[in-house]
ZATOR-176606 format. One line per field, with one value per residue (C-alpha): residue in three letters; z, y, x; residue number from 1. Coordinates in steps of 0.05 Angstrom, whole numbers. Example, Ala and Ser with C-alpha at 12.3 -4.5 7.8 and 13.67 -1.06 7.14 Angstrom:
<rs>
rest = c(Ala; Ser);
up = c(156; 143);
north = c(-90; -21);
east = c(246; 273);
nr = c(1; 2);
</rs>
This chain:
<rs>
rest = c(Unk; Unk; Unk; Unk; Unk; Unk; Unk; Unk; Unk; Unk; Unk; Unk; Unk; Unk; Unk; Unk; Unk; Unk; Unk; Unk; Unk; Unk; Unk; Unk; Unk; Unk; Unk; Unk; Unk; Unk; Unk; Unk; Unk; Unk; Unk; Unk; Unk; Unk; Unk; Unk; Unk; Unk; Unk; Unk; Unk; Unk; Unk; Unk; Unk; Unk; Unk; Unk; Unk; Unk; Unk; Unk; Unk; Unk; Unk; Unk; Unk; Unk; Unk; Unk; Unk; Unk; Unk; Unk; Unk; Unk; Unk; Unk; Unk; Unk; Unk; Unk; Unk; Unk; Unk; Unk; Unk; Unk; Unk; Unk; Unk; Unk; Unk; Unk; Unk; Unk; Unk; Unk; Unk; Unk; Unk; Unk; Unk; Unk; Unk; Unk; Unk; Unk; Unk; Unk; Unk; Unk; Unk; Unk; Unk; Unk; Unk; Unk; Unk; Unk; Unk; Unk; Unk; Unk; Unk; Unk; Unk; Unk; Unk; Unk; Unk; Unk; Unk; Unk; Unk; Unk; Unk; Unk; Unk; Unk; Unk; Unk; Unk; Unk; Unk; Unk; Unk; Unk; Unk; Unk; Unk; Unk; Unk; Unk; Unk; Unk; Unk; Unk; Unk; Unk; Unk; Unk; Unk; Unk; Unk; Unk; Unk; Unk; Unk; Unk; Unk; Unk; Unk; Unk; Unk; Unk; Unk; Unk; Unk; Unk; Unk; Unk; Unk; Unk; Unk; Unk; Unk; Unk; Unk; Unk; Unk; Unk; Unk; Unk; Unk; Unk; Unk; Unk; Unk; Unk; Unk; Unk; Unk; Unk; Unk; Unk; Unk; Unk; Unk; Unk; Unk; Unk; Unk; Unk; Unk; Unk; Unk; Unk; Unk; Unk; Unk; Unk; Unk; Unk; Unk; Unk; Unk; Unk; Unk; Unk; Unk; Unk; Unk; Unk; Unk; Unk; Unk; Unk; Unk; Unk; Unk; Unk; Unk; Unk; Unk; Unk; Unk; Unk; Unk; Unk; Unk; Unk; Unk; Unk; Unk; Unk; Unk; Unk; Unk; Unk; Unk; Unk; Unk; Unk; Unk; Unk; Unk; Unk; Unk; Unk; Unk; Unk; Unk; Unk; Unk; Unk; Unk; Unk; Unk; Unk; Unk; Unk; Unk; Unk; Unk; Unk; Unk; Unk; Unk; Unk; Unk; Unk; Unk; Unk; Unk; Unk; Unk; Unk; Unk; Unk; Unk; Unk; Unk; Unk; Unk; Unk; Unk; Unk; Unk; Unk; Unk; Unk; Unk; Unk; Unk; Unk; Unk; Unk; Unk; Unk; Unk; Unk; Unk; Unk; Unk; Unk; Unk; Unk; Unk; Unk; Unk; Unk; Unk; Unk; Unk; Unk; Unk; Unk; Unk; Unk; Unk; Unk; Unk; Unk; Unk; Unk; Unk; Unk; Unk; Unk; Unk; Unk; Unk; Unk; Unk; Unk; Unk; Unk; Unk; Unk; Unk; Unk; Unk; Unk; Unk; Unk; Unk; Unk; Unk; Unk; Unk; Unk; Unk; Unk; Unk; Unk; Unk; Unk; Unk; Unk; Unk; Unk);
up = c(2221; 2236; 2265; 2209; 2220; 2188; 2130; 2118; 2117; 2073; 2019; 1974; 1951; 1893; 1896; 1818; 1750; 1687; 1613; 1551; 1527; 1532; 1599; 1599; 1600; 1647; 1617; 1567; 1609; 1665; 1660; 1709; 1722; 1744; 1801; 1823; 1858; 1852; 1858; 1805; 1820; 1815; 1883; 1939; 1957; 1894; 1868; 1881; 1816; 1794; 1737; 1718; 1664; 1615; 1600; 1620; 1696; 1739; 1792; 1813; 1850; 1918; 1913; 1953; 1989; 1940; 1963; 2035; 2025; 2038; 2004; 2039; 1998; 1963; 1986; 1939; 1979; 1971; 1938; 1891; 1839; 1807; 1832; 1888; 1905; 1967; 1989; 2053; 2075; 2116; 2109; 2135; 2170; 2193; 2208; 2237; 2203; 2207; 2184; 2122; 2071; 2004; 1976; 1931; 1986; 1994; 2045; 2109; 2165; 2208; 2280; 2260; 2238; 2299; 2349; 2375; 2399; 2389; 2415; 2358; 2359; 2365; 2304; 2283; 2253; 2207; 2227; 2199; 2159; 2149; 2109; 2132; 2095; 2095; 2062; 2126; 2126; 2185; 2201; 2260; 2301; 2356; 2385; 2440; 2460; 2503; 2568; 2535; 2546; 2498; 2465; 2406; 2373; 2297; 2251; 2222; 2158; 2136; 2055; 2069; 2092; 2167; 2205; 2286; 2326; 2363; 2419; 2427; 2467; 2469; 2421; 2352; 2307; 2242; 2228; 2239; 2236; 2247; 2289; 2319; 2385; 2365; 2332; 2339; 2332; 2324; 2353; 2344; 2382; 2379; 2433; 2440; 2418; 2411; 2387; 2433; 2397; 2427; 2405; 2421; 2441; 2431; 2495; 2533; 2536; 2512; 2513; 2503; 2476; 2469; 2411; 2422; 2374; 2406; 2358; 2310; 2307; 2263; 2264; 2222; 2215; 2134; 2143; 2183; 2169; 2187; 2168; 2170; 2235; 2277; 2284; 2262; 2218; 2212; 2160; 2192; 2167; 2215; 2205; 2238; 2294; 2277; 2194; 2179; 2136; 2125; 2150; 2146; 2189; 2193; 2267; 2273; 2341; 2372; 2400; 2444; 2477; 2458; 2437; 2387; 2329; 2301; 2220; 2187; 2113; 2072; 2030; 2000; 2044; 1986; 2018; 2001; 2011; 2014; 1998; 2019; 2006; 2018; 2055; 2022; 2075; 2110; 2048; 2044; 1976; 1994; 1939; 1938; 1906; 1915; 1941; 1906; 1834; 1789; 1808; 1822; 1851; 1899; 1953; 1956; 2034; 2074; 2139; 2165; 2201; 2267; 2233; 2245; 2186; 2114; 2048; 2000; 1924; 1891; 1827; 1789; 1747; 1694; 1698; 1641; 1648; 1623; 1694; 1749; 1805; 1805; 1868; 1876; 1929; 1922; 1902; 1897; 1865; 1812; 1786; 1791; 1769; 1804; 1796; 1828; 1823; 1828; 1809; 1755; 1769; 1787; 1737; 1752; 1732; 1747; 1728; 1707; 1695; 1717; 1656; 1660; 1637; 1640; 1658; 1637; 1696; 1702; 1701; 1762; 1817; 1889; 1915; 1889; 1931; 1909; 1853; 1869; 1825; 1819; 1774; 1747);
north = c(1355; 1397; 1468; 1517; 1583; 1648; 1639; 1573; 1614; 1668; 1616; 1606; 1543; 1504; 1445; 1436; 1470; 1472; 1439; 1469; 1414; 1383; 1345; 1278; 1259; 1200; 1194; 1245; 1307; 1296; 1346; 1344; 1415; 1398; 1459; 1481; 1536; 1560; 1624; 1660; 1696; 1770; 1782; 1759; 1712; 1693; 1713; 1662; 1637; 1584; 1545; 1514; 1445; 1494; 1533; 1603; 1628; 1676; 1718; 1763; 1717; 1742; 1817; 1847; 1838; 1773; 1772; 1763; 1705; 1625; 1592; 1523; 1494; 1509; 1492; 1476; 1511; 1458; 1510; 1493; 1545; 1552; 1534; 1581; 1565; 1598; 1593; 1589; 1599; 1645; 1719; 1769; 1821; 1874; 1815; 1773; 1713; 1710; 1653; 1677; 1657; 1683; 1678; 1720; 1760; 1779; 1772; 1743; 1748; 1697; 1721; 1787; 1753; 1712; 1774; 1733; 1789; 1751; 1776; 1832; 1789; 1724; 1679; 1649; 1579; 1531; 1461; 1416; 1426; 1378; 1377; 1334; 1302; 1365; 1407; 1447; 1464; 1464; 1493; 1474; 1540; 1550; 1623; 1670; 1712; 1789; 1757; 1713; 1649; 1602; 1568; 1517; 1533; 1506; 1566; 1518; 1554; 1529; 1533; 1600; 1625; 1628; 1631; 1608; 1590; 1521; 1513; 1451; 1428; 1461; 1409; 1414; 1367; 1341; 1317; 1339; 1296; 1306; 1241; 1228; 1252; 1320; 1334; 1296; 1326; 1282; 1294; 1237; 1247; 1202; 1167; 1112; 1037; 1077; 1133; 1173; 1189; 1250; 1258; 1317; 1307; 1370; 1362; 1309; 1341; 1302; 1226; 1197; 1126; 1093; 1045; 1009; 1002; 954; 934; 991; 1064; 1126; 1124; 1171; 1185; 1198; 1210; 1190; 1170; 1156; 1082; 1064; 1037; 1096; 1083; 1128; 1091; 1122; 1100; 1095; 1085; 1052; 1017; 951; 959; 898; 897; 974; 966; 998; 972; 994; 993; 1004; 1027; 1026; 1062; 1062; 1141; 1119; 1062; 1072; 1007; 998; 949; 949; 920; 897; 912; 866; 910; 890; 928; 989; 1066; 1094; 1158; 1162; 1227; 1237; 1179; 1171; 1123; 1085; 1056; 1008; 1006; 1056; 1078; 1111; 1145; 1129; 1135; 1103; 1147; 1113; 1109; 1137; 1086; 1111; 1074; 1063; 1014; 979; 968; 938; 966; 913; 863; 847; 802; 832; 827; 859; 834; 904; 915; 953; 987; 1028; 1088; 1109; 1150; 1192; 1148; 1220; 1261; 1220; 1247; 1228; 1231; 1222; 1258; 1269; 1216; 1217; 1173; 1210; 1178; 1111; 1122; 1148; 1207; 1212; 1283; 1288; 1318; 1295; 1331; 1394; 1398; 1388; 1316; 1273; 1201; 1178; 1097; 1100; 1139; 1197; 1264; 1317; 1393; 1465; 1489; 1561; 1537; 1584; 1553; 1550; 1482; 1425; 1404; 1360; 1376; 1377; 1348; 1381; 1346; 1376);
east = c(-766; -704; -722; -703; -663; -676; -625; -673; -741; -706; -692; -755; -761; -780; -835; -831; -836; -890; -879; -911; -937; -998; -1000; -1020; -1095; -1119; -1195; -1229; -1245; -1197; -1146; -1082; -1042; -977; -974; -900; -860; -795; -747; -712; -641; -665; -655; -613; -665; -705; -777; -829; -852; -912; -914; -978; -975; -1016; -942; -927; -903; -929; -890; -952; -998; -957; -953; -902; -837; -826; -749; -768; -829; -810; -869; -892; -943; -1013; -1083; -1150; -1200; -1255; -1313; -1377; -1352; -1281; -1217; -1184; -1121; -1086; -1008; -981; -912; -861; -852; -784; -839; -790; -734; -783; -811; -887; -928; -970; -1032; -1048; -1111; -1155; -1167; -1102; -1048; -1063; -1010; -1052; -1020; -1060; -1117; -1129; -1109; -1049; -983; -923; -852; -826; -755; -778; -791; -847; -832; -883; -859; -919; -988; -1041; -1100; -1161; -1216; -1267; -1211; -1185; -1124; -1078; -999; -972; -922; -890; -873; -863; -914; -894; -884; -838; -871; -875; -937; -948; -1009; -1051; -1069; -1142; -1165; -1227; -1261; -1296; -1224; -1246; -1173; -1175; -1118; -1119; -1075; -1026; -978; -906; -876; -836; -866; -854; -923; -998; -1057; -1134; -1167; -1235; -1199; -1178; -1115; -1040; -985; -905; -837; -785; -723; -668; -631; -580; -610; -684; -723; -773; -838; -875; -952; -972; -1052; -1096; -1136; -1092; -1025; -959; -942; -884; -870; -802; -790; -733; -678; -630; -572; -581; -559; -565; -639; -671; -753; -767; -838; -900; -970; -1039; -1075; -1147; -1140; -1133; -1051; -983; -941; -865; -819; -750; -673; -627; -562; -543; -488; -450; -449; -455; -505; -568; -632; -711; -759; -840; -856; -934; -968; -1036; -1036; -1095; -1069; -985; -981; -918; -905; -838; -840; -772; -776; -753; -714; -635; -581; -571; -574; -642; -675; -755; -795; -868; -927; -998; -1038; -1094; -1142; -1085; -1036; -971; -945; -887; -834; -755; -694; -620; -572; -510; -543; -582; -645; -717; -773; -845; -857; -933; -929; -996; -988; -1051; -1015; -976; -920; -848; -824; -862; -849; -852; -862; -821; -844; -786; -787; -763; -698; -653; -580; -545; -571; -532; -581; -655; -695; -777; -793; -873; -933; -1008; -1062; -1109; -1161; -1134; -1071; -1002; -966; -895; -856; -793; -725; -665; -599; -635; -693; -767; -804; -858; -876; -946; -949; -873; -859; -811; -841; -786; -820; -784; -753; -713; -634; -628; -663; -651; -676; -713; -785; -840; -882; -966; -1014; -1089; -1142; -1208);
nr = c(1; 2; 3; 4; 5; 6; 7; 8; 9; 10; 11; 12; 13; 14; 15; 16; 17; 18; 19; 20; 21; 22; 23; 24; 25; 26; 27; 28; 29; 30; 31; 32; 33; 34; 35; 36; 37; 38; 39; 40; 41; 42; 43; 44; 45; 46; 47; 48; 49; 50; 51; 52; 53; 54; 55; 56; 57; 58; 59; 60; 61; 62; 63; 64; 65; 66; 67; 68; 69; 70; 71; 72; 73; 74; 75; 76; 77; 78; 79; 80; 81; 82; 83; 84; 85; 86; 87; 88; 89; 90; 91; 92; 93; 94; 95; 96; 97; 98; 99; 100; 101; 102; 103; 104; 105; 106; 107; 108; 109; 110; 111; 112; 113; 114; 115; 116; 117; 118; 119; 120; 121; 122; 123; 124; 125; 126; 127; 128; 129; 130; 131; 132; 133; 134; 135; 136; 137; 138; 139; 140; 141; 142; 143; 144; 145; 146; 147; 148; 149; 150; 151; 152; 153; 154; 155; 156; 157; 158; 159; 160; 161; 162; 163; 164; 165; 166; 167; 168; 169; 170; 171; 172; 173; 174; 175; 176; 177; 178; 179; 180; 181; 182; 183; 184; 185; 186; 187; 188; 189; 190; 191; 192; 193; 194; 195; 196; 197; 198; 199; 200; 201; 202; 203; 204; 205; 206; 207; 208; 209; 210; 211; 212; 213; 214; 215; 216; 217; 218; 219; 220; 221; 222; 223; 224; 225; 226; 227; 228; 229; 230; 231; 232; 233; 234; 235; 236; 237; 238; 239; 240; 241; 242; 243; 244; 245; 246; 247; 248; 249; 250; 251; 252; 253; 254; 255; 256; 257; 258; 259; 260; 261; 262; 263; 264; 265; 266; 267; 268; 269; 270; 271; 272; 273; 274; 275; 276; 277; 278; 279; 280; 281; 282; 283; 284; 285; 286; 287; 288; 289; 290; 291; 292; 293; 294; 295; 296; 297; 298; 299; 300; 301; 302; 303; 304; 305; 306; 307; 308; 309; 310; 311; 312; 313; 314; 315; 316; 317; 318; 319; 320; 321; 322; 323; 324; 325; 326; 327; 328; 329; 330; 331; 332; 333; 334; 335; 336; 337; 338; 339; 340; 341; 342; 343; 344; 345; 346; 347; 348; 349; 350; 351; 352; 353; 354; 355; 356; 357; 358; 359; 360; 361; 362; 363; 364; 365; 366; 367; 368; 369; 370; 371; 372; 373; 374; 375; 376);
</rs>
């Protein structure tokens, strides 16, 4: 993931929007909030605002300096009694972005919280977060500390809102993930004919493996993942040397041994865009849309296998032909069924059973993000 610059941290951003009406219900007593952020032009920045599925918005749940806060997400603490929500992001502190968490505690500036003195004009950046099966929550930083050396470093908060800092090696990752072996961090950088994947080991230091990319260029990593096997999987755009055209790969690594499989998917030659899946044991469900039409869709990929080449399913969604840009950008699996938000021309949506469900969204937003789904 690019490294983001102040005027990027001071935008707040917007992972979706609220409807009024009822939301849809999977079974009797399942009930699915459609959870969302956004900013509304007030100030030079934007107020953060949430929109829950049950109507209504709510600008209070952060309580001060709302012009100077670039929410990054939203975390169920995993509790026996009610639901607590907490939000993580980046805060202006004095002209100097700090990582942040509210909760219903209050603000949390987690350098503070873990004792850690950070350089007063050096920025603190969140470049990944991860959230592992027990319901910790990890975000990934890199900073400067007052001797001016720099360090890389996991803020873990845990579901009684315990906050340590785990150091990592110096590396800029786009992705975080939690393994048997401690935790991985992932770097791509990209070279002529080849891409250089850094993992980022929490006790072993940094390895770096080369996938070669001979005969294609303009490689691009969309997103990367974790299968039931223990390996990365990263979904990667490339375009063939000789035709120009556009080309996708699979590119499947063993971070204990660096073993790499490279996967051709078997996908027509049209300019797609993919926004953030899940992994189901060794299968991928990843979201998409097509870049030169108004076309929506999901892959069904089964990452199990050595061959070098992957048939894909392709599952498309419902779009509105009068809104020219639709792009799904989020999905997750709720009790059995999938749930994909997205974006049409600006405006919050999601699809349940591939059917478009449009959401009330404030005509002045900044940025469209994914949209998260909590059932209960």
């Amino acid at each position: 993931m690019l490294q983001k610059t102040i005027v990027i941290f001071s935008a707040i951003i917007l992972i979706g929007c609220g409807r009024k009406e009822p939301v849809p219900q999977q079974e009797e007593g399942l009930k699915v909030d459609v959870l969302g952020f956004a900013s509304t032009r007030t100030t030079s920045n934007g107020i953060p605002t949430i929109w829950t599925a049950d109507g209504g918005s709510n600008t209070t749940f952060i309580p001060l300096n709302h012009d100077k806060i670039a929410l990054s997400g939203a975390h169920e603490l995993q509790t026996g009694g009610g639901r607590n929500m907490v939000y993580f992001g980046t805060e202006l502190i004095t002209g100097t972005a700090r990582i942040v968490l509210f909760t219903y505690e209050g603000k949390k500036v987690l350098s503070e919280e873990v004792g850690l003195t950070l350089m007063t004009d050096r920025q603190e950046h969140l470049y990944a977060h991860h959230t592992d099966g027990q319901g910790n929550l990890y975000l990934h930083s890199i900073c400067q500390t007052t001797g001016y050396r720099s360090i890389s470093y996991v803020y873990k908060i845990d579901n009684l809102l315990g906050i340590e800092k785990l150091d990592m090696p110096v590396d800029t990752p786009f992705a975080l993930f939690s393994t048997p072996n401690g935790l991985i961090s992932v770097k791509a950088t990209y070279l002529p004919s080849s891409i250089e994947v850094s993992l980022g080991h929490q006790f072993r230091g940094i390895e770096k493996i080369r996938v070669d990319l001979t005969g294609y260029s303009e490689q691009y990593v969309h997103s990367a993942y974790r299968n039931h096997m223990g390996r990365l999987v990263l979904v990667v755009s490339v375009i063939w040397k000789e035709d120009k055209k556009p080309a996708y790969l699979l590119v499947s690594i063993d971070p204990e041994t660096g073993k790499v499989i490279r996967h051709a998917l078997m996908l027509p030659k049209e300019n797609y865009q993919f926004g953030r899946g899940i992994m189901e044991g060794n299968v991928l469900f990843v979201p998409g849309w097509e870049r030169s039409t108004n076309r929506t869709f999901y892959l069904r990929i089964d990452t199990q296998t050595d061959l070098p080449e992957l048939s894909v399913t392709r599952t498309e969604l419902e779009t509105d032909p009068q809104l020219r840009i639709t792009q799904a950008l989020f999905l997750q699996r709720l009790n059995g069924d999938i749930y994909v938000g997205g974006v049409q021309f600006g405006r919050g949506c999601y699809w349940k059973d591939r059917k478009l469900i449009r959401l009330q969204s404030e005509p002045s937003i900044i940025r469209s993000y994914p949209i998260q789904f909590l059932a209960h």
